[in-house]
N, C-alpha and C positions, 0 to 999 in steps of 0.2 A: 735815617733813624735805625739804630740797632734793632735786630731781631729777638723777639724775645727768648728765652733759654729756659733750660731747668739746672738749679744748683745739686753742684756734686752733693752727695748724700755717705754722709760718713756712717761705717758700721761701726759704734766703740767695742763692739764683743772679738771684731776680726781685726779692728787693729791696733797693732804693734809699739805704735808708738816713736819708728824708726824716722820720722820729721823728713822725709821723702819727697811729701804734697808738701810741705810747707816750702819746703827750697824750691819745689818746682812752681810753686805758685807767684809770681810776678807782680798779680796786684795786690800780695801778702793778705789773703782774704784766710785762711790756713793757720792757726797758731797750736798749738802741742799745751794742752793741761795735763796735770797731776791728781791722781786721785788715789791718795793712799798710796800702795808705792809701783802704783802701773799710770804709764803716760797714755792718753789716745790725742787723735787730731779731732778737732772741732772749727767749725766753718765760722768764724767770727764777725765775716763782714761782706754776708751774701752780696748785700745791694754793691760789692765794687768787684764783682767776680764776673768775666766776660766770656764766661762758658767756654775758655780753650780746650777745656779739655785735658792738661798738662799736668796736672795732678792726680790725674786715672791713670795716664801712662804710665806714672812715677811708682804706684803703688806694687808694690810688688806680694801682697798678699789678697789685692783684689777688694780693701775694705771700701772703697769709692764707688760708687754707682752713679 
């Protein structure tokens, strides 16, 4: 039985929008909205996200925690 986790936690104020976590996210839990004319990432599908971890590395402005 898997270990339980904490899901990445996206900042929309720090991030960029650059779709970084999303390519790095493999169980495509990671999708890029539009608001107005700034992109951020948003966690779409915690429950299939396996706490790799790979989308923190990805970030390169640190909006993932």
């Amino acid at each position: 039985m898997p270990l339980p986790h904490d899901f990445p936690e996206i900042d929309p104020d720090r991030c960029t929008g650059c779709g970084r976590c999303v390519a790095a996210c493999h169980e495509r839990c990671i999708t890029l909205e539009v608001s107005g004319f700034r992109k951020y990432a948003l966690l779409v599908r915690p429950q299939l996200c396996n706490g790799c971890g790979a989308c923190l590395a990805a970030c390169p402005v640190r909006a993932l925690t």
